[in-house]
KEZADO-214539 format. One record per residue (C-alpha): x, y, z; residue number from 0. Coordinates in pm, whole numbers. Each point is the difference from the previous one (the first is absolute). Last residue first. Layout:
# KEZADO-214539
+--------+--------+--------+-----+
:      X :      Y :      Z :   n :
+--------+--------+--------+-----+
:      X :      Y :      Z : NUM :
...
+--------+--------+--------+-----+
END
This chain:
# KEZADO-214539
+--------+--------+--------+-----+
:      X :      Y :      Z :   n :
+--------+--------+--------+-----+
:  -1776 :    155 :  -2114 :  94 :
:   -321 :    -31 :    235 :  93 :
:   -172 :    251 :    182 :  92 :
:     39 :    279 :   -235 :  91 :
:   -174 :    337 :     20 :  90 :
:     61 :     40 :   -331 :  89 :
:    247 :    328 :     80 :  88 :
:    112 :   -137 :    281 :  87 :
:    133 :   -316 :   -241 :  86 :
:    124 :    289 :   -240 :  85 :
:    183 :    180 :    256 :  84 :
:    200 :   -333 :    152 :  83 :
:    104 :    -82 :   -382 :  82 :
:    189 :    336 :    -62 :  81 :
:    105 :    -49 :    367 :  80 :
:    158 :   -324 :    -91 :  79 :
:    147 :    190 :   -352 :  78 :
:    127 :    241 :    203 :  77 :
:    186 :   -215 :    266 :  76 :
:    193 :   -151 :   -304 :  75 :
:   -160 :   -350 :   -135 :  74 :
:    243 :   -277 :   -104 :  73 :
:   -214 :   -212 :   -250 :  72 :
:   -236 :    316 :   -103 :  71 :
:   -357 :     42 :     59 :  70 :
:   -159 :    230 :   -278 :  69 :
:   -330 :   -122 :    -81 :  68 :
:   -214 :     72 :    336 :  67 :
:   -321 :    -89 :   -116 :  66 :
:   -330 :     44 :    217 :  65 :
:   -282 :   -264 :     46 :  64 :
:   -324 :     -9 :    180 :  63 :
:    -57 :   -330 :     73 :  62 :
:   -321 :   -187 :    -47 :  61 :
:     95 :   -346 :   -119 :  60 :
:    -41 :     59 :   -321 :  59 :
:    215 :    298 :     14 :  58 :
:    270 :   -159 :    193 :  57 :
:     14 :   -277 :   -361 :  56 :
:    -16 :    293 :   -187 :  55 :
:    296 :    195 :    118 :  54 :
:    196 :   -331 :      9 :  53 :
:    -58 :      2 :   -356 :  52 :
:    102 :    308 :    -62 :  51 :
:    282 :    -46 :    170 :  50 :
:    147 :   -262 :   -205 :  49 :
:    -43 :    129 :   -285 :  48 :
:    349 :    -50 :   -156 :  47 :
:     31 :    428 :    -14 :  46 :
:   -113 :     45 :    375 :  45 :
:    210 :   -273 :    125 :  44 :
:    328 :    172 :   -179 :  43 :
:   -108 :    323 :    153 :  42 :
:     45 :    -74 :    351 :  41 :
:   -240 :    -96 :    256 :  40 :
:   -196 :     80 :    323 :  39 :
:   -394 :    -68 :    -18 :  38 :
:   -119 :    234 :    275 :  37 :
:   -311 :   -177 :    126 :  36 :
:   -282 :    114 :    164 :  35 :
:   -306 :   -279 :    114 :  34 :
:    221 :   -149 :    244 :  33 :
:    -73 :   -247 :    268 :  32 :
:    274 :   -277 :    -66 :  31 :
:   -272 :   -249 :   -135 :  30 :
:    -89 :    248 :   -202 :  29 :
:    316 :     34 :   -180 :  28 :
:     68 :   -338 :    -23 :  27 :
:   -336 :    -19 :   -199 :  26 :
:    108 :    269 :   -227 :  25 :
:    329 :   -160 :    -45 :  24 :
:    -73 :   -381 :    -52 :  23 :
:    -43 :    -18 :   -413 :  22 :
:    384 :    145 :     32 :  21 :
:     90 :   -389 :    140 :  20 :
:   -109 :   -144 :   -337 :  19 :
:    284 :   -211 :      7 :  18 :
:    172 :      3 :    362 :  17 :
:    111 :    200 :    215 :  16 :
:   -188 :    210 :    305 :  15 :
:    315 :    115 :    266 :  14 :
:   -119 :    161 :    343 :  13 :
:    283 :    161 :    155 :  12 :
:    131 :    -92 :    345 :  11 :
:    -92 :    112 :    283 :  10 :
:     57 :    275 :    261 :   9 :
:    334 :    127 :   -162 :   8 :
:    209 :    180 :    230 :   7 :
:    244 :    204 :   -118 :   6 :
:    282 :    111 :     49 :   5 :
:    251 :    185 :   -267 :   4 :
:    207 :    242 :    253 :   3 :
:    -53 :   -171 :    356 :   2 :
:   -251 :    110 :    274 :   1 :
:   -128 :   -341 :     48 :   0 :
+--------+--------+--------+-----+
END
């Protein structure tokens, strides 16, 4: 505790794989509460469709869905506050 670089991670994250794992999100979504989702990606997943896809999928389920397009692999404080203004923005409760 106290130390440069601690953390403390609760749990672990929740990993979905699998074919036809994507056909999941809107109801994982739900099942975590949220009805306000930031989708964070990067430009490459925009332009091979992925996200729109996953857009649909939360939109069938009920979610109200936001894009954040321009996450980067090693993200400077400004692009993380970039990202933390549009998920206030939304009024995001899951990203």
């Amino acid at each position: 505790s106290g130390s440069p670089g601690a953390f403390d991670a609760p749990r672990a994250p929740r990993l979905v794989y699998g074919c036809g794992a994507i056909e999941r999100l809107g109801a994982l979504a739900r099942e975590l509460g949220g009805t306000r989702v930031l989708l964070v990606t990067d430009p490459g997943l925009v332009a091979a469709g992925h996200v729109a896809r996953a857009e649909a999928i939360l939109a069938r389920a009920g979610c109200v869905v936001a894009r954040f397009a321009d996450a980067r692999e090693n993200p400077t404080p400004s692009d993380i506050e970039r990202c933390r203004a549009a998920a206030a923005a939304h009024g995001t409760e899951l990203f």
